[in-house]
N, C-alpha and C positions, 0 to 999 in steps of 0.2 A: 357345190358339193362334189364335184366330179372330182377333180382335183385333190379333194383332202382326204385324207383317211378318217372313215368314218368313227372310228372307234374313240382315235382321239377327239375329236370334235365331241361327241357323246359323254367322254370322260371329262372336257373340258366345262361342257357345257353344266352336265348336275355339279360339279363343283360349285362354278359361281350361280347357282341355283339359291345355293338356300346362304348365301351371302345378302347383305343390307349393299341400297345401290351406290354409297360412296367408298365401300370396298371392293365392287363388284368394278366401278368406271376402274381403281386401280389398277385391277389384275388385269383389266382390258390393254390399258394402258403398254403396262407392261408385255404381255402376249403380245403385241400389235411389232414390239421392237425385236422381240423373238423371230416372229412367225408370223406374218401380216393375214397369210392367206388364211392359216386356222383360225388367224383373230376374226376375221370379216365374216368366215363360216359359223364361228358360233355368234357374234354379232347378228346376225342373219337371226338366230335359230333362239337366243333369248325375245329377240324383236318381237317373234311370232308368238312368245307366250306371254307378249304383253308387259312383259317388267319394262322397268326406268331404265333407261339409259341415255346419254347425253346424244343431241340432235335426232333423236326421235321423235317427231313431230307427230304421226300420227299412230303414236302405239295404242293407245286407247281405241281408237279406231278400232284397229287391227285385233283387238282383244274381245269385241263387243261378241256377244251371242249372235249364232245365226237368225233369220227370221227363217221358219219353214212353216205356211200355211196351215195344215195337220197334223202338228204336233207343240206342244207346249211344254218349253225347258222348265225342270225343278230347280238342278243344280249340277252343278259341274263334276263329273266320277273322276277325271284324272287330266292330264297333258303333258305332250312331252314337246319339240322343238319344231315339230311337224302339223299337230292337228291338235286337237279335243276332243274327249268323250263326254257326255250328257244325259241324265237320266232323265227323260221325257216320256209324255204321254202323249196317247193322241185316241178320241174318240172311236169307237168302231161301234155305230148302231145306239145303244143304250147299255153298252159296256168301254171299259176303260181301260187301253193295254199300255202297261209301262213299258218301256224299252232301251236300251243303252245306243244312240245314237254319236256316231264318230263321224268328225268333219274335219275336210283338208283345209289350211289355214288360207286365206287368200294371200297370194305373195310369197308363201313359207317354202314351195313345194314348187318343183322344176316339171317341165314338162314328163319325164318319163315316172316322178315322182306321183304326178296328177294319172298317168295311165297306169302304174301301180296298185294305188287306190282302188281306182274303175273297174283291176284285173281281182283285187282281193272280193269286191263285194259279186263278181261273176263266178266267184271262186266257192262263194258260199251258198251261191243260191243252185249249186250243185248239189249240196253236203246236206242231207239226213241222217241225225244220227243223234242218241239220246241223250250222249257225252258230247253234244256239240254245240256249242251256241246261233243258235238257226237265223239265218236270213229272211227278216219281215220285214224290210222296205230298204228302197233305195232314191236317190235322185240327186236333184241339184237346189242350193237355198236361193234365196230373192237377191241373192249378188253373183248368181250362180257356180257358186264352189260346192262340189261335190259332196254328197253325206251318206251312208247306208245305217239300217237299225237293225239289232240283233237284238235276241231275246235277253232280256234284263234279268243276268243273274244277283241276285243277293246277296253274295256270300264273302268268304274271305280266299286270297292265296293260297295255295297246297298247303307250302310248309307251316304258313300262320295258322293254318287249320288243325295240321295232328299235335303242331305242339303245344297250343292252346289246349284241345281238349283230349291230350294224353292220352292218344289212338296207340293200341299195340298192336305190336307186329304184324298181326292178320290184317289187321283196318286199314295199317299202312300199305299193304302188298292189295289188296282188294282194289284200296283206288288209284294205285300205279296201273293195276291189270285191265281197270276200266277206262283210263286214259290211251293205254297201248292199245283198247282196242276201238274205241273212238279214231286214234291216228290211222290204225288198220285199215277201217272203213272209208277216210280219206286219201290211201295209198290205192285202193281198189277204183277209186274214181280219177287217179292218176293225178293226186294232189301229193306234194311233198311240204308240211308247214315249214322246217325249214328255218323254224325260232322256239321250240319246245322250250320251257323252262315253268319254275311254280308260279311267276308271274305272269302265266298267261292261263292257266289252269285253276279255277275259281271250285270252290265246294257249297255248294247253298244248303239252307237251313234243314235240308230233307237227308245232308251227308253223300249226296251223288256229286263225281266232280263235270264241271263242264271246260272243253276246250275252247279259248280265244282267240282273235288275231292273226287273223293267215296273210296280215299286212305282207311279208315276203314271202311266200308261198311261192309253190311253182308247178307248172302242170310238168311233168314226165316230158322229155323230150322237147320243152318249147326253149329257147335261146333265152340267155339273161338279156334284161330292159336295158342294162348298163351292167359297163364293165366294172363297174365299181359295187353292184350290189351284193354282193359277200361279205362287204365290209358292214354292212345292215344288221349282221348275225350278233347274238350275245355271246360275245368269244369265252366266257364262263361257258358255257353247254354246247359250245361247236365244235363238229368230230376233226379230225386233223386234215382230211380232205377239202372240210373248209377252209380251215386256216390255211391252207396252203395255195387256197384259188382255183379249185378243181369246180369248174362251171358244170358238170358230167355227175356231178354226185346225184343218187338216186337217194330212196328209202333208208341205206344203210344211215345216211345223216341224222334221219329219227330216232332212227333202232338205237344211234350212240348217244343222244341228247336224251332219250327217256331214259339209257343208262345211268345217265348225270343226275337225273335228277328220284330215280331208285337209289343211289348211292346215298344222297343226299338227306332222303325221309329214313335213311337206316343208319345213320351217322352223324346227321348235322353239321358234316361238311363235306368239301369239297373233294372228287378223286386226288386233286394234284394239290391240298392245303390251302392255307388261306390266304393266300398274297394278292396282294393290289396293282400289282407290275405287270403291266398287259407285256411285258417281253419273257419275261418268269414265267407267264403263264402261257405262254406262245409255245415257250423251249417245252413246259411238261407236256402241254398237248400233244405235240411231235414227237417227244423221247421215246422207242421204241420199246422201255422197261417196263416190266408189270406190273400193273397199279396193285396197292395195298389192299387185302381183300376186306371187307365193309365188317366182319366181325373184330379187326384190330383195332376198331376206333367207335365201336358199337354205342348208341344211346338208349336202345333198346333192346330189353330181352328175347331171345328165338332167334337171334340170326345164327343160321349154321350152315353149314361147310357147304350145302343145296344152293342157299342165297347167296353165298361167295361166288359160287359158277355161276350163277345165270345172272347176275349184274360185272362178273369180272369177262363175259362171252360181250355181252352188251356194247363195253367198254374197249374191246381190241380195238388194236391201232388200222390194221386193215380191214376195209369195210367186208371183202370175202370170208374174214373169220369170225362175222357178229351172225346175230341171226337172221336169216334170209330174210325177216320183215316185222313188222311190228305184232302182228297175228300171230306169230312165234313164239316173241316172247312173252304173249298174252297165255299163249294155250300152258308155255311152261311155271308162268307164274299161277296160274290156275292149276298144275300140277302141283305145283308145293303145295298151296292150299288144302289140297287133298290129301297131302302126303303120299305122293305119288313118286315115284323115281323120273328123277327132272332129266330133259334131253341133254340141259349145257355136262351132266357129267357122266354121257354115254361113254361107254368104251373105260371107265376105271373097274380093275379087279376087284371081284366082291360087290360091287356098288347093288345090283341088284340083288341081292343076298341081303346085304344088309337092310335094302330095303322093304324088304318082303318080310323079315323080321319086324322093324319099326313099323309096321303100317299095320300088322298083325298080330303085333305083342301083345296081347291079352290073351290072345288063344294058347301061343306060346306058352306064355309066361303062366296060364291053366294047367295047361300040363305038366310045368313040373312044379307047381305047386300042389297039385293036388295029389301028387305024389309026396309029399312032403304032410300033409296035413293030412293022411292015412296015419303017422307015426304022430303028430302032432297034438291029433285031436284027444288021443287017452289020455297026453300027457297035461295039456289044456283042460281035461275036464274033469280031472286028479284033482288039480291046482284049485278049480273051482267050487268043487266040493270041498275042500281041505277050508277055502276063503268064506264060505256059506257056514261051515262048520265054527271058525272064529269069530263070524260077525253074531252064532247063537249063542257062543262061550261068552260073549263081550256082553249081549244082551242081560245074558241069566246072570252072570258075576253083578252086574248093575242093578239088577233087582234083588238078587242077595242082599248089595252093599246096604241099600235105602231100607231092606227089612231088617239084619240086620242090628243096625243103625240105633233104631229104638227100643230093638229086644235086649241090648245089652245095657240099658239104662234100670236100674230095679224099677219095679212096681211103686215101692214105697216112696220114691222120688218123684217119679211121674207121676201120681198123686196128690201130692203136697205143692208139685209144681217147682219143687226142686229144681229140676233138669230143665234147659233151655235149650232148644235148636242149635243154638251153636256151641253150646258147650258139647250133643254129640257129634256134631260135625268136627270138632274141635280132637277129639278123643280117637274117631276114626282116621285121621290125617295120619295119628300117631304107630297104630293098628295097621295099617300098611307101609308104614317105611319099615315096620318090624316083620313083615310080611315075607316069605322067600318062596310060600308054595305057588304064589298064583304069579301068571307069567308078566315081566315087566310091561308089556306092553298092555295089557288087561288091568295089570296097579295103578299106572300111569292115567287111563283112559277112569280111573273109577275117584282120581286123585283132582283131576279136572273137574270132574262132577263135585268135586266138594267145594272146591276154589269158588264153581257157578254159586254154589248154594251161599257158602259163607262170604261173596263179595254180594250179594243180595243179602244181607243183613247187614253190611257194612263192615265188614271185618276182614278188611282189605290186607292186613299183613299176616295175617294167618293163611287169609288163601292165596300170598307170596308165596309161602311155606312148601303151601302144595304144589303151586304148579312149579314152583324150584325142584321139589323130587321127581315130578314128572318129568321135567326136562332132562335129570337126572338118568333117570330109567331109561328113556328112549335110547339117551344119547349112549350108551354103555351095551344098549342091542348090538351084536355085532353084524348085522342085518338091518340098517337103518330103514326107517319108514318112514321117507320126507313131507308126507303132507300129514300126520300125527304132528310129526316132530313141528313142525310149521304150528299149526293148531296149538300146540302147548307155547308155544312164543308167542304166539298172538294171545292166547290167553295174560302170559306173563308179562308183556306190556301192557294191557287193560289193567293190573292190579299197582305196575310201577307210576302210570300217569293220576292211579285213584289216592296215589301215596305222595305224590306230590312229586315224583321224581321223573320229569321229563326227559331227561338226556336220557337217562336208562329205555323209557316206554320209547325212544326214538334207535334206541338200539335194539332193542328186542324185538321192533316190529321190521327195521331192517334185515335180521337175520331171517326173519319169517317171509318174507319178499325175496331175498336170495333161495330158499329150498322151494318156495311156491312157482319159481319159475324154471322149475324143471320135472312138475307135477302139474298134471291135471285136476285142481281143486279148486273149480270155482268161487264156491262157497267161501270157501276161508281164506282165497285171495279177495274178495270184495269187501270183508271183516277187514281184514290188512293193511288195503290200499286205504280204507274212508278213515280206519288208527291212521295210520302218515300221515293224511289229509291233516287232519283234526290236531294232532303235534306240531306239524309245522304251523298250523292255525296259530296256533299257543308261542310257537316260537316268535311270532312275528313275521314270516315269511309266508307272506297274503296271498303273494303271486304262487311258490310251488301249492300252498295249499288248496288256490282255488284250480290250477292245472289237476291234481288231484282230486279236488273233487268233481273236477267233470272226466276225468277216467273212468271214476266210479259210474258216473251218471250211465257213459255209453256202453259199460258191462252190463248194469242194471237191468238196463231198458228192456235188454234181451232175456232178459231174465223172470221178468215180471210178473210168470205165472208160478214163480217157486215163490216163498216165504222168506227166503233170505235175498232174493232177490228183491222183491219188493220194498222190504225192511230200509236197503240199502238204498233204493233208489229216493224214498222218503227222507229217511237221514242225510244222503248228500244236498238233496233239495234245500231243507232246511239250513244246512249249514251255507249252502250260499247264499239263502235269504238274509242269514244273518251279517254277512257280509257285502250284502246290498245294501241293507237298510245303511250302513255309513256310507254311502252313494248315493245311490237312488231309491226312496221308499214307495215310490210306485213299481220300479220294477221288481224289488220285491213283493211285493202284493202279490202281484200278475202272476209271478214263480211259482207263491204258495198255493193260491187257485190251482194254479193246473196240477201241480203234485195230489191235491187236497182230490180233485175231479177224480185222476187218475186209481186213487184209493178207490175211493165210491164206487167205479167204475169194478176195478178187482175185487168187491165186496170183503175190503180191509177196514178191520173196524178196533184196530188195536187202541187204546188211549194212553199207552205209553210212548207213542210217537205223535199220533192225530193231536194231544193235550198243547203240546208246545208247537205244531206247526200252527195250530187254530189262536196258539198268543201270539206269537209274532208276525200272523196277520194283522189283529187287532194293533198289535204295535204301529205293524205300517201305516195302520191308519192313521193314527195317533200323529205320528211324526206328519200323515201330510193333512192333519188339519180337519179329519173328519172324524171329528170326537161324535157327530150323534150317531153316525155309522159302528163306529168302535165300541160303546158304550153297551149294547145289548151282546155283543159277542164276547166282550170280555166278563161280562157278569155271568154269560151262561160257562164261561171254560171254568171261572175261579169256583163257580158250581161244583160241577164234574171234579176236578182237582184235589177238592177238600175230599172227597167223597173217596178217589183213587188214592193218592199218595199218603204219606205217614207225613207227621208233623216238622219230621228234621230233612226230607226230601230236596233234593238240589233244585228239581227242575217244580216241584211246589212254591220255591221262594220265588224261581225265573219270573212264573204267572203273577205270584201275589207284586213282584216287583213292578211289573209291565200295569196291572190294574191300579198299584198306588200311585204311579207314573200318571193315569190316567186321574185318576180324585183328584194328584193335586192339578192340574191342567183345570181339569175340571170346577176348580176355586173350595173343595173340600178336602183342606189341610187337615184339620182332627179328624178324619177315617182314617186319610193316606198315615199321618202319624201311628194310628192306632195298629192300623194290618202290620206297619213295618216295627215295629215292637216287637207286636205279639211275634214276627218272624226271626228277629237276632234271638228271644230268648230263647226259642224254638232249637233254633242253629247252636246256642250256646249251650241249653242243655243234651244235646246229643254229641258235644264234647267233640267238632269239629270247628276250632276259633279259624285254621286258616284258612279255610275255604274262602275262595275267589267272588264266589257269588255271594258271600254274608257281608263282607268288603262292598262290593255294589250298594248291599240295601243301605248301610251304613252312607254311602253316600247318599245315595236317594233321602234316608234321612234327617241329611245335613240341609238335603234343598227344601223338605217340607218346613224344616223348622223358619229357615228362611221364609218360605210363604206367609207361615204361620205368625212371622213379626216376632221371633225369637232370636232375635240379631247375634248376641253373645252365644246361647244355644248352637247356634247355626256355625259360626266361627269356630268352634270348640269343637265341633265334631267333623266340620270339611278337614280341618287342622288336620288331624289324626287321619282321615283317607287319604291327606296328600301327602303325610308323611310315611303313609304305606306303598305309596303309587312308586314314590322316590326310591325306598327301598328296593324294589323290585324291575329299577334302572327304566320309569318309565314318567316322572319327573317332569317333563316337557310333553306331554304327549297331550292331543286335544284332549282329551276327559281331566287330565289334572291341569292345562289349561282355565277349563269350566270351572273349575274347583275355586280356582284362583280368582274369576272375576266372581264369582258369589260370595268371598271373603272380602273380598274389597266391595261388594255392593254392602253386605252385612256390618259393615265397619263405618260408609258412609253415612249408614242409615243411625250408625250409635253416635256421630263426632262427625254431621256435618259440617263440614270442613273444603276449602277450597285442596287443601293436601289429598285427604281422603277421596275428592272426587276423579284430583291427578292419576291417582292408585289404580282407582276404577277404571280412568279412559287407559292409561297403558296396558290395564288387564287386557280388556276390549280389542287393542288391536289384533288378537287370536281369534277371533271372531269366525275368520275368513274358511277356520281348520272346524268349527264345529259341525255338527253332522244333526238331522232329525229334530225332537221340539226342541232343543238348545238354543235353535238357530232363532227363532220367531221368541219364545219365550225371554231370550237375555236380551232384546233388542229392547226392551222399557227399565233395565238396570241403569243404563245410563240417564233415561231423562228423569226417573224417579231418585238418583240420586243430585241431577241439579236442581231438583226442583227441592228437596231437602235442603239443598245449600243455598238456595237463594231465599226461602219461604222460615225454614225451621230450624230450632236448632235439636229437637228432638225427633224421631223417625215418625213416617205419617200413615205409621200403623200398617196392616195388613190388607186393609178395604181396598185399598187403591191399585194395589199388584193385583187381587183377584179382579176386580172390577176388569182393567186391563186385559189381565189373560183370557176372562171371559168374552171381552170384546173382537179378540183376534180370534177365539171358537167360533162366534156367532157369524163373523165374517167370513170363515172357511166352510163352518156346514152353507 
């Protein structure tokens, strides 16, 4: 090693490192024709870490673990060309101390190489210090090659540390200033480490760093082992007096390699960039120009014009112009920390002015604010009476409007029963668009109130109407008021989505998300965000809608002791259970418990949200198989349900849907037929045919008839839901899939047939896309319909499918 330059040898060597050994012999090969002597040095120095190489007889050997009496190897911590480290333990008493154990290789390492070693572990049992890694043993192994054990840090590298756990700038500058001062403590004992860098600088699980490796260290004043050990240094972090072969270098070598690597945790790279060319990096090391100061190339926020000078003083090219020692730049980095006026920019005009302001600016900045808020305050508390004043005028006009309301309905009508709710809701909409004395924003605000009331009776395009003049009104203030105005969009997309008009309620809640986020309105951005969710739901776009509704979720949470927060955090819940259950209907379950707890918990006992989260738990159960479990919950909700909603209720058909889902599972087709009647004609006479959810039961009671052994029945009516499905560009989708293979089981069961049964298996092959009971339940379509074609020529009734289903129940509870 005397001979060769160490750096190359180093460079050579991890290259054909992480090389396979029949590319590795090549590049030997080749090297050997090059450069015999570098070839034979790294040759040397793969030998000792044990890889393959040709006429290596005894590498194995050479590879084997130490034996050391009191201590027993785990596993191997690192190695380089030279040695081993080993995380070992060894007995002390009736306790057990791990330790990081480093051993010279036998044969690897030259005589001054071997006194090196010997010099590092005398070097340590100098050194106390908290930021150090302490010297707890030393000696020779049973071949007797040298070893010492240090204290076994845990941890990871500097820089794998802040950047894994997204340390800011304080954190970063904390444990630069406690390594500087670990080196410090080692400069006073007249140690120079001499290889600073974050690979030797370890952070354990407690966040304190420790220092490593005083492999080439040197005491103050002792003569180098050889001439050649400068070339040992990581020429990445070596000050230029390295590089240049200055055996005389003191402490300043520190002072400039802790530079290197403050530059390094405040930038993520290098002072001189990022090149591989140890001659590029030779020339920037040496180049006399001033490095780029660390805020040009910043990763992190807070570096300022402070942190420029004391890592650009760090970093001079002459060691007289860094700072006299590592304590130095400890005490100044610990000035910054404090906001203190730093030494590296003693002597700039202003500097201390400036900073006597920044360190004090609250006092400061007291003073002439509080000259300012003398003028301020009357004017502030004008404003606030004036605001107290319209939220009494908004109040009283609102209880006007609702009295009102029914005073201007005669006597003789409200008697007779004439008049209906909506017909005055209906009548007042008109009575304030005609309106001029009361002020727009008080019309507006009392116009919404009606919309609330008349889309609670269902009379969704009337209370368009309204909240159309309200938007009207606001928007014609010449003084806008962005989170009203917001609120009346968000209203107005609730009545477009109730109207069937999705693009619009996707527009309207857009433009209410654009004035919300330049407003402070919680409330009715949580209303806002869960409408978008819930639209894009509907549009098909699964994914922004469940990103959406976990935005809501993390608003929520925070939320949880207001009403509307709570509201929201239930309804986002829900609505991802519902899009669990086509995934996973355990993990929906799981969901709805905890939302469900969480209610209990905030003594929420609403049943216009509790009704549906407590069926589509019973759902989940359903789909995984635990009808006896489902069976008592779902009887108690369709309870509650009848009792709450009106007969044409959306979220009344949801329930009775999920329970006749359950009957027929259950093998009680004439209930399930009977609920889902009684519910389309329900749905039909409240003169909504398109609703999405009457479509559902309409299917569902295509499948009971099926149960039921009403084969033609069944065909006649899936017909018609997958000719709606189609309609509505959804065709292919797994539900009209289903649809599909129950039309062909329905057809086998009329015209057992070898054709028919064809029909049914290519249904089948969709199988894979079904979700919930589909999945278990169609799996006896198939053999119920070969068992028709080989057995019958007529269908084999209904016994046989319930039998069946009950079979797969009885096997899940």
């Amino acid at each position: 090693m005397t001979d060769v330059d160490y750096q190359r040898c180093k460079d050579r060597f991890l290259a054909l490192l992480e090389m396979d050994a029949a590319e590795r012999d090549a590049q030997l090969h080749t090297l050997q024709s090059e450069d015999a002597a570098l070839a034979e040095a790294v040759r040397r120095q793969l030998e000792a870490a044990g890889l393959h190489l040709p006429a290596l007889d005894q590498a194995d050997a050479q590879a084997a673990p130490p034996a050391i009496a009191q201590y027993r190897l785990l596993r191997e911590l690192g190695r380089g060309g030279m040695g081993r480290v080993w995380l070992a333990e060894r007995q002390l008493g009736d306790a057990t101390q791990k330790v990081a154990l480093k051993q010279i290789l036998p044969g690897a390492w030259t005589t001054a190489d071997r006194r090196r070693f010997e010099r590092e572990r005398r070097i340590l049992a100098g050194l106390e210090h908290p930021y150090i890694a302490a010297l707890v043993d030393g000696g020779t192994d049973a071949d007797g090659a040298p070893y010492l054990a240090t204290v076994y840090v845990d941890g990871e590298r500097l820089d794998d540390y802040v950047g894994r756990h997204r340390c800011d700038i304080s954190a970063r500058i904390q444990l630069v200033a406690k390594v500087a001062a670990a080196v410090a403590h080692a400069h006073r004992q007249m140690v120079v480490h001499r290889d600073l860098k974050p690979a030797n600088i370890l952070v354990g699980a407690d966040g304190e760093p420790k220092l490593l490796d005083f492999g080439i260290a040197r005491l103050l004043g002792e003569e180098a082992l050889t001439q050649t050990q400068n070339s040992r240094m990581t020429l990445r972090y070596a000050a230029p007096e390295q590089v240049r072969g200055d055996e005389a270098g003191g402490v300043a070598i520190d002072v400039y390699a802790l530079g290197v690597v403050l530059y390094e945790l405040l930038t993520g790279v290098s002072p001189y960039g990022e090149t591989s060319n140890p001659s590029a990096l030779i020339a920037a090391i040496l180049d006399e120009s001033a490095t780029v100061p660390p805020s040009t190339h910043a990763t992190v926020a807070g570096i300022d014009a402070d942190l420029d000078a004391i890592a650009l003083r760090a970093l001079r090219k002459r060691p007289h112009e860094r700072y006299a020692s590592a304590e130095a730049l400890a005490a100044d980095l610990g000035r910054w920390l404090r906001r203190e006026p730093v030494e590296a920019r003693r002597g700039e005009r202003g500097y201390r002015v400036r900073t006597f302001i920044r360190r004090r600016w609250p006092w400061v900045a007291a003073a002439v604010v509080l000259a300012a808020l003398i003028t301020w305050h009357t004017i502030a508390l004008d404003r606030q009476l004036r605001e107290v004043q319209r939220e009494r005028d908004h109040a009283q006009a609102l209880a006007d409007y609702f009295g009102e309301l029914f005073m201007a309905a005669r006597p003789a009508d409200t008697e007779r029963g004439e008049v209906s709710a909506r017909e005055l809701l209906e009548r007042s909409v008109e009575k304030l668009r005609a309106d001029t004395k009361q002020a727009p924003q008080t019309r507006a605000a009392l116009l919404l109130a009606a919309n609330a009331a008349l889309s609670q009776l269902g009379r969704h395009k009337e209370g368009a109407a309204a909240s159309d003049l309200a938007i009207e009104l606001l928007e014609s203030m010449p003084q806008k008021d962005p989170a009203a105005l917001a609120g009346a969009y968000v209203e107005r997309a609730s009545d477009a989505y109730k109207l069937g008009d999705l693009p619009g309620a996707r527009r309207y809640v857009g433009q209410a998300l654009e004035l919300l986020a330049t407003v402070d309105a919680p409330d009715t951005l949580l209303t806002a965000q869960q409408q978008a969710a819930v639209y894009a739901d509907d549009a098909g776009e699964s994914a922004v809608a469940r990103a959406g509704y976990e935005r809501v979720l993390a608003i929520a949470r925070t939320r949880l002791d207001t009403p509307r927060g709570m509201r929201s955090y239930l309804s986002a819940q829900t609505n991802l259970s519902i899009a669990d259950l086509r995934i996973d209907s355990a993990i929906a379950e799981k969901r709805l418990r905890e939302a469900l707890e969480v209610a209990a918990a905030g003594g929420y006992d609403a049943p216009n949200l509790l009704l549906p989260m407590k069926a589509y738990l019973a759902r989940s159960l359903v789909n995984q198989r635990k009808l006896t479990e489902a069976r008592p919950l779902h009887e108690a909700v369709l309870r509650e349900a009848r009792e709450f909603y009106g007969p044409g209720d959306p979220w009344l058909g949801v329930i009775i849907f999920h329970y006749a889902t359950l009957a027929l599972l259950d093998g009680r087709a004439a209930e399930a037929i009977g609920l889902l009647d009684a519910r389309i004609a329900d749905v039909d006479a409240a003169q909504m045919p398109g609703n999405d959810s009457l479509w559902s039961d309409r299917g569902l009671r295509g499948t009971a008839a099926l149960m039921h052994g009403d084969w033609q029945d069944a065909i006649t009516r899936l017909e018609a839901v997958l000719e709606r499905r189609r309609q509505r560009g959804r065709g292919n989708a797994p539900a009209a899939r289903f649809d599909m293979a129950q039309i062909a089981y329905a057809r086998c069961r009329l015209d057992p047939t070898p054709a028919t049964r064809a029909q049914l298996a290519e249904a089948m092959t969709y199988a894979k896309d079904w979700s919930g009971w589909a999945v278990w339940l169609a799996k006896d379509l198939t053999a119920l319909c070969d068992k028709a074609v080989g057995e019958f020529r007529i269908g084999m009734g209904t016994a046989e499918l319930v039998r069946r289903s009950k079979r797969h129940t009885s096997a899940a509870d």
